[in-house]
C-alpha positions in Angstrom: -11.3 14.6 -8.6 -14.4 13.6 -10.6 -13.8 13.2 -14.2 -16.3 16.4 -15.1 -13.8 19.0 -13.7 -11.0 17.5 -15.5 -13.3 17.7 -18.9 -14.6 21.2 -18.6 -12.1 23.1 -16.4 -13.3 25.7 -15.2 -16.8 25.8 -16.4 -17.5 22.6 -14.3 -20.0 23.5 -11.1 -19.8 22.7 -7.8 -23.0 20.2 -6.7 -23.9 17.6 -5.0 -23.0 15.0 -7.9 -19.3 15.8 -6.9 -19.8 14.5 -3.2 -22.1 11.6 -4.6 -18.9 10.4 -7.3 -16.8 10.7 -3.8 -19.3 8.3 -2.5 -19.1 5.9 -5.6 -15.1 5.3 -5.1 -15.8 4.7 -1.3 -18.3 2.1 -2.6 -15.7 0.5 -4.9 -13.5 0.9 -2.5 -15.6 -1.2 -0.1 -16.4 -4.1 -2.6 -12.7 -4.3 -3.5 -11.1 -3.8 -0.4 -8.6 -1.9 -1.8 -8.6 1.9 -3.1 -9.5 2.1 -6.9 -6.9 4.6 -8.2 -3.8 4.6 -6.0 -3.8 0.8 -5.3 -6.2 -1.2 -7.4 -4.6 0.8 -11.0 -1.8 1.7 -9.4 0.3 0.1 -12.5 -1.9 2.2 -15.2 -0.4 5.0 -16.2 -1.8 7.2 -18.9 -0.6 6.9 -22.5 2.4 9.3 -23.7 0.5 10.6 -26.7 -3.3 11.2 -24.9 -1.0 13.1 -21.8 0.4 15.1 -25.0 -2.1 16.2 -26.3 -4.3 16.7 -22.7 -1.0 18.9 -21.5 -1.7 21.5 -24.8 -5.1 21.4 -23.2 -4.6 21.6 -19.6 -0.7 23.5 -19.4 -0.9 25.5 -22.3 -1.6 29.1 -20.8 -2.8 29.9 -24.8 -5.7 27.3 -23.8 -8.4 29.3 -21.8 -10.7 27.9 -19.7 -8.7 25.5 -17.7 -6.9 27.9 -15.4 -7.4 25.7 -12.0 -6.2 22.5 -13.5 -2.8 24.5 -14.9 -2.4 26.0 -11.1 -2.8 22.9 -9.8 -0.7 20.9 -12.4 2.3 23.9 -11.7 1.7 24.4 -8.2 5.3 23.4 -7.8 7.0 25.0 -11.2 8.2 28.6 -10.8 11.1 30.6 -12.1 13.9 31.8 -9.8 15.5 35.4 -9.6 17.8 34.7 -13.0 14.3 33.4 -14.8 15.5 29.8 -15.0 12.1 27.4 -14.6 12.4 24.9 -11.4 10.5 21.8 -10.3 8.1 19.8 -11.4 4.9 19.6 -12.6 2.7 17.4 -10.9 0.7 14.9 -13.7 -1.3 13.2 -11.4 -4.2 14.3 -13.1 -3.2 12.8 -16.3 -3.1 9.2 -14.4 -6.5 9.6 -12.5 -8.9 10.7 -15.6 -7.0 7.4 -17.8 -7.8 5.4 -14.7 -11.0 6.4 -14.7 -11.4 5.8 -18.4 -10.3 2.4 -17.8 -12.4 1.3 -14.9 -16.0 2.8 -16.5 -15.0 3.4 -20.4 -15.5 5.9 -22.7 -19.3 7.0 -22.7 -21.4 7.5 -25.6 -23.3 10.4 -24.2 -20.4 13.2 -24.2 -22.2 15.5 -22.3 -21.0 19.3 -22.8 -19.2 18.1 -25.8 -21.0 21.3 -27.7 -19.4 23.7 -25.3 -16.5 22.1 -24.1 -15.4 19.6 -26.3 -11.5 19.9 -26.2 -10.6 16.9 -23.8 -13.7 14.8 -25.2 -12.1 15.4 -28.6 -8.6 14.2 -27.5 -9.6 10.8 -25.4 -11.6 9.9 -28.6 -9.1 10.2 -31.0 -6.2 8.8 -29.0 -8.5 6.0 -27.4 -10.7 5.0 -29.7 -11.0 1.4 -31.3 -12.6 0.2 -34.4 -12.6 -3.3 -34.9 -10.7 -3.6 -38.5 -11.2 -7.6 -38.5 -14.9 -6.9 -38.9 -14.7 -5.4 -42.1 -13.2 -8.6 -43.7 -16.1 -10.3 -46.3 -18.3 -7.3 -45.5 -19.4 -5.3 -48.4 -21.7 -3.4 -46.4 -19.2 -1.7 -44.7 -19.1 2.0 -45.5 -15.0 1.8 -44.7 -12.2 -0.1 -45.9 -10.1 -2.0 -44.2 -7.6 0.3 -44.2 -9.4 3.3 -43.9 -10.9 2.0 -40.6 -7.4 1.2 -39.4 -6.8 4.7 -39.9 -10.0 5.5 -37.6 -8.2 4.1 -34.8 -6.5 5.9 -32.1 -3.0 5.7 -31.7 -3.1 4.6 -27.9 -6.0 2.5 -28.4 -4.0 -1.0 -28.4 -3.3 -0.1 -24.5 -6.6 1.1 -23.8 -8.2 -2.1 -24.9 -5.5 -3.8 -23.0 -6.1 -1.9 -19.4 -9.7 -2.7 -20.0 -9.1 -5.9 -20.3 -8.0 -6.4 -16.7 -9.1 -3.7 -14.7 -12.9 -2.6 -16.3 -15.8 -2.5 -13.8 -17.4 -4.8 -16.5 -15.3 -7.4 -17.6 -11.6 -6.9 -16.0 -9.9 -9.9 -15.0 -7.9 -8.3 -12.0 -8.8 -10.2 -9.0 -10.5 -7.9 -6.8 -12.4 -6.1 -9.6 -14.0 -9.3 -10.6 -14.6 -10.1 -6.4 -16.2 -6.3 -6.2 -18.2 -7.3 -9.4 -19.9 -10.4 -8.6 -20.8 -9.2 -5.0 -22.8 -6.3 -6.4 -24.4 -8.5 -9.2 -25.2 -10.8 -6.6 -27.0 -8.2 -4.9 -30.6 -6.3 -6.1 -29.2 -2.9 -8.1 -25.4 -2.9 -7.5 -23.8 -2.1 -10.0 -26.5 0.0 -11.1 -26.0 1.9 -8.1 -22.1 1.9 -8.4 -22.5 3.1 -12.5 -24.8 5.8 -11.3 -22.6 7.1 -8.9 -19.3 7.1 -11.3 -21.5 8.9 -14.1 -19.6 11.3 -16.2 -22.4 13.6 -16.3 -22.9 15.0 -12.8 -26.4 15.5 -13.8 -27.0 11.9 -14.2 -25.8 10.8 -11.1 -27.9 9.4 -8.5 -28.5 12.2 -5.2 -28.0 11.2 -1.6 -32.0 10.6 -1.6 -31.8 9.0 -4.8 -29.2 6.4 -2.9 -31.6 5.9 -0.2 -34.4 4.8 -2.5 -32.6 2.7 -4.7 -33.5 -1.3 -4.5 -29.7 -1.9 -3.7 -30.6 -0.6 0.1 -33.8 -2.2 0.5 -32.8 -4.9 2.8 -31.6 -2.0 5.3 -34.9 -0.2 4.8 -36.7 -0.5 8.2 -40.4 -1.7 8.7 -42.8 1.1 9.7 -44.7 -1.5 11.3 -42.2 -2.8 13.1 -39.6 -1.3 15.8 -37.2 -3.0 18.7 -36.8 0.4 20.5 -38.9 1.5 23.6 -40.9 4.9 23.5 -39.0 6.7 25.5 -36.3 5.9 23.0 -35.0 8.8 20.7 -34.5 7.3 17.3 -32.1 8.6 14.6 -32.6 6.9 11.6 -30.7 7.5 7.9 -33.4 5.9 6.5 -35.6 8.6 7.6 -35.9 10.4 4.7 -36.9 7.4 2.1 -40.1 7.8 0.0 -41.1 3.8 0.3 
Protein backbone atom coordinates (compact mmCIF):
# COMPACT_ATOMS: atom_id res chain seq x y z
CA UNK A 1 0.00 0.00 0.00
CA UNK A 2 1.76 3.33 -0.78
CA UNK A 3 2.25 5.55 2.06
CA UNK A 4 -0.37 8.41 0.44
CA UNK A 5 -3.51 6.17 1.01
CA UNK A 6 -2.46 5.54 4.48
CA UNK A 7 -1.97 9.54 5.00
CA UNK A 8 -5.13 10.75 3.37
CA UNK A 9 -7.71 7.90 3.57
CA UNK A 10 -10.05 8.19 1.56
CA UNK A 11 -9.38 11.37 -0.18
CA UNK A 12 -6.15 9.66 -1.72
CA UNK A 13 -6.71 9.01 -5.78
CA UNK A 14 -6.23 6.30 -7.72
CA UNK A 15 -3.19 7.07 -10.56
CA UNK A 16 -0.47 5.88 -12.08
CA UNK A 17 2.01 7.06 -9.10
CA UNK A 18 0.38 4.08 -7.22
CA UNK A 19 1.60 1.43 -9.83
CA UNK A 20 4.96 3.36 -10.27
CA UNK A 21 5.59 3.20 -5.98
CA UNK A 22 4.66 -0.74 -6.70
CA UNK A 23 7.52 -0.50 -9.19
CA UNK A 24 9.99 1.22 -6.75
CA UNK A 25 9.71 -1.81 -3.99
CA UNK A 26 10.18 -4.38 -6.98
CA UNK A 27 13.36 -2.25 -7.66
CA UNK A 28 14.51 -2.47 -4.01
CA UNK A 29 13.55 -5.60 -3.95
CA UNK A 30 15.83 -6.44 -6.90
CA UNK A 31 18.95 -4.58 -5.52
CA UNK A 32 18.53 -6.27 -2.13
CA UNK A 33 17.51 -9.54 -3.09
CA UNK A 34 15.18 -9.72 -0.54
CA UNK A 35 11.55 -8.04 -0.10
CA UNK A 36 11.79 -4.68 1.71
CA UNK A 37 8.83 -4.91 4.22
CA UNK A 38 8.09 -8.54 5.04
CA UNK A 39 11.79 -9.71 4.98
CA UNK A 40 14.28 -6.98 4.91
CA UNK A 41 12.26 -4.98 8.19
CA UNK A 42 10.70 -7.78 9.07
CA UNK A 43 12.02 -7.05 12.93
CA UNK A 44 10.59 -3.26 12.82
CA UNK A 45 7.60 -2.96 14.23
CA UNK A 46 5.83 0.35 14.75
CA UNK A 47 6.16 2.17 18.04
CA UNK A 48 3.21 1.62 20.80
CA UNK A 49 2.47 5.28 21.18
CA UNK A 50 2.61 6.52 17.13
CA UNK A 51 0.06 2.97 16.57
CA UNK A 52 -2.01 4.83 19.48
CA UNK A 53 -2.38 7.67 18.35
CA UNK A 54 -2.64 6.43 14.33
CA UNK A 55 -5.58 3.87 15.65
CA UNK A 56 -7.84 7.23 17.08
CA UNK A 57 -7.07 8.13 13.45
CA UNK A 58 -7.62 5.19 11.46
CA UNK A 59 -10.22 2.84 14.00
CA UNK A 60 -11.98 5.56 15.51
CA UNK A 61 -15.49 5.50 13.57
CA UNK A 62 -15.75 9.43 15.28
CA UNK A 63 -12.71 10.08 12.75
CA UNK A 64 -14.19 10.63 9.16
CA UNK A 65 -12.44 10.26 6.24
CA UNK A 66 -10.61 7.11 6.71
CA UNK A 67 -13.44 4.69 6.20
CA UNK A 68 -11.47 2.04 3.82
CA UNK A 69 -8.49 1.82 6.10
CA UNK A 70 -11.06 1.03 9.29
CA UNK A 71 -12.77 -1.83 6.96
CA UNK A 72 -9.75 -3.08 6.16
CA UNK A 73 -8.10 -2.85 9.63
CA UNK A 74 -11.67 -4.67 11.06
CA UNK A 75 -12.22 -6.88 8.25
CA UNK A 76 -12.00 -9.67 10.73
CA UNK A 77 -13.78 -7.85 14.07
CA UNK A 78 -17.55 -8.36 14.26
CA UNK A 79 -20.04 -8.87 17.04
CA UNK A 80 -21.94 -12.16 17.46
CA UNK A 81 -25.74 -12.67 18.06
CA UNK A 82 -25.40 -11.70 22.13
CA UNK A 83 -23.24 -8.37 20.82
CA UNK A 84 -19.96 -9.63 22.29
CA UNK A 85 -16.96 -8.18 19.86
CA UNK A 86 -14.80 -11.23 18.17
CA UNK A 87 -11.46 -11.38 16.41
CA UNK A 88 -8.86 -9.40 15.68
CA UNK A 89 -8.02 -6.45 14.09
CA UNK A 90 -5.43 -6.71 11.55
CA UNK A 91 -2.50 -3.84 12.26
CA UNK A 92 -0.47 -4.56 9.49
CA UNK A 93 -0.86 -1.23 8.33
CA UNK A 94 0.58 0.21 11.36
CA UNK A 95 3.93 -1.88 10.54
CA UNK A 96 4.10 -1.00 6.79
CA UNK A 97 3.77 3.01 6.90
CA UNK A 98 6.69 2.89 10.13
CA UNK A 99 8.66 0.72 7.71
CA UNK A 100 8.30 2.92 5.24
CA UNK A 101 9.16 5.83 7.47
CA UNK A 102 12.28 4.11 8.29
CA UNK A 103 13.62 3.10 4.96
CA UNK A 104 12.95 6.78 3.17
CA UNK A 105 12.37 9.18 6.39
CA UNK A 106 10.21 11.71 7.25
CA UNK A 107 9.95 14.33 4.34
CA UNK A 108 10.04 17.92 4.69
CA UNK A 109 7.49 18.57 1.96
CA UNK A 110 4.18 17.22 3.77
CA UNK A 111 2.18 17.37 0.90
CA UNK A 112 -1.78 17.68 1.70
CA UNK A 113 -0.83 18.59 5.17
CA UNK A 114 -3.48 21.66 4.68
CA UNK A 115 -6.23 19.29 4.05
CA UNK A 116 -5.32 16.27 5.51
CA UNK A 117 -3.00 16.75 8.11
CA UNK A 118 -4.15 14.28 10.88
CA UNK A 119 -1.45 11.39 10.33
CA UNK A 120 1.23 14.01 9.22
CA UNK A 121 0.54 15.68 12.56
CA UNK A 122 0.89 12.35 14.53
CA UNK A 123 4.29 10.82 12.90
CA UNK A 124 5.79 14.36 13.58
CA UNK A 125 5.11 14.56 17.01
CA UNK A 126 5.82 10.97 17.98
CA UNK A 127 8.94 10.78 15.54
CA UNK A 128 10.49 13.69 15.50
CA UNK A 129 14.16 14.46 16.80
CA UNK A 130 15.82 17.59 17.80
CA UNK A 131 19.30 17.34 18.61
CA UNK A 132 19.40 18.68 22.39
CA UNK A 133 23.38 18.35 22.56
CA UNK A 134 23.43 21.15 19.98
CA UNK A 135 22.18 23.65 22.06
CA UNK A 136 25.04 23.33 24.60
CA UNK A 137 27.44 26.82 24.39
CA UNK A 138 24.95 28.22 21.81
CA UNK A 139 23.44 31.43 22.67
CA UNK A 140 21.92 31.70 19.43
CA UNK A 141 19.64 29.12 20.01
CA UNK A 142 16.00 30.30 20.12
CA UNK A 143 15.34 27.14 22.66
CA UNK A 144 16.70 25.88 25.73
CA UNK A 145 18.01 22.91 26.43
CA UNK A 146 15.21 21.73 28.00
CA UNK A 147 12.68 23.17 26.10
CA UNK A 148 14.06 21.39 22.98
CA UNK A 149 14.03 18.14 24.83
CA UNK A 150 10.55 18.79 25.27
CA UNK A 151 10.26 19.21 21.26
CA UNK A 152 11.08 15.74 20.87
CA UNK A 153 8.89 12.93 20.13
CA UNK A 154 8.26 10.42 22.55
CA UNK A 155 9.23 7.43 20.09
CA UNK A 156 11.84 9.27 18.43
CA UNK A 157 14.91 7.30 20.38
CA UNK A 158 13.60 4.15 18.21
CA UNK A 159 13.05 5.96 15.17
CA UNK A 160 16.58 7.27 15.09
CA UNK A 161 17.60 3.82 16.06
CA UNK A 162 15.63 1.84 12.96
CA UNK A 163 17.20 4.44 10.76
CA UNK A 164 20.28 3.67 11.80
CA UNK A 165 20.30 0.21 10.29
CA UNK A 166 17.75 -0.06 7.85
CA UNK A 167 17.61 3.74 5.96
CA UNK A 168 17.93 3.71 2.15
CA UNK A 169 20.63 6.31 3.04
CA UNK A 170 22.83 5.39 5.57
CA UNK A 171 21.47 1.94 7.24
CA UNK A 172 24.06 -0.51 8.22
CA UNK A 173 21.90 -3.68 7.48
CA UNK A 174 23.77 -5.72 5.05
CA UNK A 175 21.74 -5.86 2.06
CA UNK A 176 20.51 -2.21 2.34
CA UNK A 177 24.06 -1.03 2.20
CA UNK A 178 24.71 -3.92 -0.95
CA UNK A 179 21.27 -2.39 -2.75
CA UNK A 180 22.90 1.13 -1.96
CA UNK A 181 26.17 1.07 -3.37
CA UNK A 182 25.06 -0.85 -6.51
CA UNK A 183 22.65 1.99 -7.44
CA UNK A 184 25.30 4.73 -6.50
CA UNK A 185 27.60 2.89 -8.56
CA UNK A 186 25.29 3.22 -11.41
CA UNK A 187 24.31 6.72 -13.48
CA UNK A 188 20.74 7.94 -11.49
CA UNK A 189 20.00 5.04 -9.06
CA UNK A 190 19.00 6.06 -6.32
CA UNK A 191 17.54 9.06 -7.86
CA UNK A 192 15.49 6.80 -9.68
CA UNK A 193 14.62 4.56 -6.62
CA UNK A 194 13.79 8.06 -4.37
CA UNK A 195 11.52 9.06 -7.14
CA UNK A 196 9.74 6.14 -7.28
CA UNK A 197 9.15 5.77 -3.24
CA UNK A 198 8.02 9.64 -3.20
CA UNK A 199 5.42 10.42 -0.74
CA UNK A 200 3.70 12.65 -2.96
CA UNK A 201 2.22 10.64 -5.85
CA UNK A 202 2.57 13.72 -7.88
CA UNK A 203 6.25 13.79 -7.57
CA UNK A 204 6.81 10.46 -8.60
CA UNK A 205 8.52 9.59 -11.73
CA UNK A 206 5.76 8.02 -14.64
CA UNK A 207 6.45 4.86 -16.59
CA UNK A 208 7.80 7.33 -19.48
CA UNK A 209 9.54 9.29 -16.98
CA UNK A 210 11.44 5.69 -15.99
CA UNK A 211 12.19 5.13 -19.57
CA UNK A 212 14.00 8.49 -19.93
CA UNK A 213 15.82 8.61 -16.89
CA UNK A 214 19.90 8.32 -17.21
CA UNK A 215 19.63 5.16 -14.91
CA UNK A 216 18.41 3.15 -18.23
CA UNK A 217 20.61 4.62 -20.65
CA UNK A 218 22.86 1.81 -21.14
CA UNK A 219 19.64 -0.33 -22.23
CA UNK A 220 18.61 2.44 -24.53
CA UNK A 221 19.06 0.99 -28.15
CA UNK A 222 21.00 2.78 -31.00
CA UNK A 223 18.65 4.06 -33.85
CA UNK A 224 21.47 3.61 -35.94
CA UNK A 225 22.14 0.43 -35.14
CA UNK A 226 20.05 -2.96 -35.17
CA UNK A 227 21.04 -7.01 -35.15
CA UNK A 228 17.48 -8.02 -36.44
CA UNK A 229 16.70 -8.77 -40.14
CA UNK A 230 13.79 -6.77 -41.98
CA UNK A 231 11.54 -9.17 -42.14
CA UNK A 232 11.91 -9.24 -38.35
CA UNK A 233 8.94 -7.81 -36.23
CA UNK A 234 10.46 -5.80 -33.44
CA UNK A 235 8.85 -5.12 -29.99
CA UNK A 236 10.84 -2.84 -28.14
CA UNK A 237 10.04 -1.17 -24.38
CA UNK A 238 12.21 1.30 -25.33
CA UNK A 239 10.00 2.35 -27.99
CA UNK A 240 8.42 5.08 -26.49
CA UNK A 241 11.72 7.06 -25.12
CA UNK A 242 12.15 10.78 -26.24
CA UNK A 243 16.21 10.46 -26.69
Amino acid sequence: TPPDYLILGDAAQQGFGHDCFGLGLCMLHLFTGLAPYEEILESVTCPTNLKKKLKRIWEDESSKGYDVIRSLILSDVYEDENGNTEGEPDETVYDTLYRFLVLIGIPKDQFESNKQGKVWRVITSSLRSLDVRSTRNNPHRSLSRKAAAEHVGVDAAQYENDRKIFSLEFGTDPCITRARESLQSMDGGMELLYSLLSFDPQKRASPLAVINSSFMTSLREDPNQSIANESDIVHSFMAYSTR
